[in-house]
ZAMARGU-4260 file (C-alpha; in steps of 0.2 Angstrom, whole numbers, plus 5000, padded with zeros to 4 digits):
<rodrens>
0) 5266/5104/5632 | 5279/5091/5627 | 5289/5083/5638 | 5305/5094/5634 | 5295/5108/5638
5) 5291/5101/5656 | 5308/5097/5660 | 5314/5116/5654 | 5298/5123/5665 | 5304/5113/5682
10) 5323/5115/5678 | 5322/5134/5676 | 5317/5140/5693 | 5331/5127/5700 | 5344/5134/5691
15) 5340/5155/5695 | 5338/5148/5715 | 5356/5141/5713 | 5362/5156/5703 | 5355/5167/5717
20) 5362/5157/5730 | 5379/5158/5724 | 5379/5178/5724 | 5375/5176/5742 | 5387/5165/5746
25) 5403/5171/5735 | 5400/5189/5736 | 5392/5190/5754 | 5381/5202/5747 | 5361/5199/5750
30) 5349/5203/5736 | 5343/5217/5732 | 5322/5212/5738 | 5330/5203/5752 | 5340/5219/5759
35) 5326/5230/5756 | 5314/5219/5766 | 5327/5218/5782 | 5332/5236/5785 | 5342/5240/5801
40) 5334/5237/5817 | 5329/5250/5828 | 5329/5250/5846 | 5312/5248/5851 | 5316/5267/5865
45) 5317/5275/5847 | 5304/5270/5838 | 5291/5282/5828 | 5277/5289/5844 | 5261/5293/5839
50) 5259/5310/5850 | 5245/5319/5847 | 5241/5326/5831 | 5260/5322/5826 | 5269/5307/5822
55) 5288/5308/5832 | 5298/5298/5818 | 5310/5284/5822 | 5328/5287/5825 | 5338/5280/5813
60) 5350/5265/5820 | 5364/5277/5812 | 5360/5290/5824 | 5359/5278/5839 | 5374/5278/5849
65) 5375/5265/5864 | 5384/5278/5876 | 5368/5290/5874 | 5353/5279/5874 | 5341/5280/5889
70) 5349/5267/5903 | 5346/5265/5922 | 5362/5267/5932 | 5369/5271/5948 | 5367/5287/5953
75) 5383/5296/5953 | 5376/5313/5958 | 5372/5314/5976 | 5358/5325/5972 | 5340/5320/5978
80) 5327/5310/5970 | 5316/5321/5956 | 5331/5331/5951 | 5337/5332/5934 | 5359/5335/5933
85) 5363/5342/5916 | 5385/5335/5914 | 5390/5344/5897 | 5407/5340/5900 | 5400/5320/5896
90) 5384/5325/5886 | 5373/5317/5899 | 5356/5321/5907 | 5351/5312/5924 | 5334/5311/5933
95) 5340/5304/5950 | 5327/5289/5955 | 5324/5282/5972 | 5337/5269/5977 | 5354/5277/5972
100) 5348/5275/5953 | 5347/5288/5940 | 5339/5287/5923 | 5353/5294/5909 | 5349/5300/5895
105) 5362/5307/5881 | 5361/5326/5876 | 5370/5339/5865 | 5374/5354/5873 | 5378/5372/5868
110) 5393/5378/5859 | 5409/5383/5866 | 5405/5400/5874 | 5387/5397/5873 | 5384/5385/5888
115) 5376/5390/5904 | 5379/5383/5922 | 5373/5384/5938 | 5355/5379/5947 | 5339/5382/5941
120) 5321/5374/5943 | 5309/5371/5930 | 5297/5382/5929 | 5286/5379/5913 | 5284/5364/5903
125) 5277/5362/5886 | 5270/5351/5873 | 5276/5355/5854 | 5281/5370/5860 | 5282/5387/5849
130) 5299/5395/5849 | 5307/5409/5846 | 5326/5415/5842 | 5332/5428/5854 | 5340/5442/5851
135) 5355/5438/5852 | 5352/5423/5839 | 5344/5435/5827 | 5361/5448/5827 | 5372/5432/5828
140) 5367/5424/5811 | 5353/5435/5804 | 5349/5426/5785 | 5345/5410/5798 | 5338/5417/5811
145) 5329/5434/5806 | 5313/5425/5796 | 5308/5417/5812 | 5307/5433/5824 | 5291/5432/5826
150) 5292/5413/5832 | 5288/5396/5827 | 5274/5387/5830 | 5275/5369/5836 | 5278/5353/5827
155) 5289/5339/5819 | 5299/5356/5810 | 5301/5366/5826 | 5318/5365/5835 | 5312/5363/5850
160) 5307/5345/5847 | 5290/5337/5855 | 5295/5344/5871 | 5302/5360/5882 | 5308/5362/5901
165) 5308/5380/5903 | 5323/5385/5917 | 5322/5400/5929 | 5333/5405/5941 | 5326/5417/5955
170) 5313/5419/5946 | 5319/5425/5930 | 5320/5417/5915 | 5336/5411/5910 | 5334/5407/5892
175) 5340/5391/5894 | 5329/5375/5890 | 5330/5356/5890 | 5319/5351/5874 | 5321/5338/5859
180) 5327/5340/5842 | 5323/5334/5824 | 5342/5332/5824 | 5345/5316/5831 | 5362/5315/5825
185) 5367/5330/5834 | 5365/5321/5851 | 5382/5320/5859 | 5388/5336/5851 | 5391/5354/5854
190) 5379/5363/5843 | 5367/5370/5851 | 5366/5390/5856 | 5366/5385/5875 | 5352/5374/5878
195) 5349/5355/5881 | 5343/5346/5867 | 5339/5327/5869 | 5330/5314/5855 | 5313/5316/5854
200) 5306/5301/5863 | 5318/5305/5877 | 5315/5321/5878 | 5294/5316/5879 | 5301/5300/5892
205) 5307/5314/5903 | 5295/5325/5902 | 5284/5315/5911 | 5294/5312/5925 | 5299/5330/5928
210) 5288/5342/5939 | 5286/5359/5939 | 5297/5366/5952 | 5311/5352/5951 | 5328/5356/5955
215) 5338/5357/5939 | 5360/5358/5942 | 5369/5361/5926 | 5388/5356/5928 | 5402/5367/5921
220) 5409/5360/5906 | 5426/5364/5911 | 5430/5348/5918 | 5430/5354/5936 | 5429/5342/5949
225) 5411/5342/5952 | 5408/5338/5934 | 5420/5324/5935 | 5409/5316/5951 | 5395/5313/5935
230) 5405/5308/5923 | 5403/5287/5920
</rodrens>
């Protein structure tokens, strides 16, 4: 190689890193490689969960919401430790804790005309749970609904999420459920045909806190004053 040839052999690469770093620096955009190998951060609550024979994925930092991530606060219910307070009104779920704490989680709630309040306990819990529409669901919106009558069974597909709270009220079930959701964006929104849906890995983190039996309240979502005691 002649001399020439070395000099246009070590200058090259000198002259593309300059090029390169002057994209960065006048346009504020990072290349291409660079972006790809720095995508968002996500909160380490959120991230994939082996569980089982399935795989819960990551939330993805766009559907992450400050207000609705799972936080410790002070305990605004006045109900006693081991009981879950549902506020729609807020789009919050509380398990109060010992010490005038409560874990808070963010839900989505039912549609307007479609929530249900009042006092239940939870009287079955289950993993991947299968699900079917009810009837009322089915005669509602049929081409959605009708194929699944028969139910669903569980996994990453099923609208139920990883996991299901089952509520009763006097014994009799009230159709009603706190689960998760393969719809992480809907947390925070009233979507739902009635029933609780929380993220995935929030849904599994209170799922194993919860006992069979425990006291769940479910606010009214007109902004009555009880609800307004939750609300932070």
């Amino acid at each position: 190689m002649t001399a020439n040839k070395r000099r246009a052999a070590l200058v090259a690469p000198l002259i593309l890193t300059i090029l390169l770093g002057g994209c960065v620096s006048d346009s504020g955009i990072m290349p291409i490689a660079a972006a790809a190998s720095h995508p968002p951060a996500v909160d380490a609550r959120y991230s994939a969960v082996s569980d089982g024979a399935y795989v819960v994925p990551a939330v993805p930092a766009g559907d992450l919401k400050q207000r609705y991530m799972r936080q410790l606060v002070d305990d605004p219910t006045g109900q006693p430790p081991g009981t879950v307070v549902v506020d729609p009104r807020n789009r919050f779920l509380y398990f109060v804790r010992e010490g005038g704490k409560a874990l808070r989680y963010g839900v989505g709630v039912g549609k307007a005309g479609m929530a249900w309040s009042g006092t239940a306990d939870v009287q079955m819990k289950r993993e991947w749970p299968h699900w079917t529409p009810t009837d009322n669901m089915i005669s509602r919106e049929p081409e959605k609904y009708r194929k699944w009558a028969k139910g669903m069974d569980g996994g990453t597909g099923n609208p139920l999420g990883a996991r299901a709270l089952y509520l009763f009220k006097n014994g009799k079930d009230t159709l009603y459920r706190i689960h998760g959701t393969n719809e992480p964006w809907s947390i925070g929104q009233a979507v739902s045909s009635g029933c609780i849906r929380m993220m995935n890995q929030d849904v599994i983190d209170l799922y194993g806190r919860v006992s069979t039996g425990a006291k769940v309240v479910v606010l009214p979502v007109n902004g009555s004053d009880s609800a307004a005691a939750v609300a932070r």
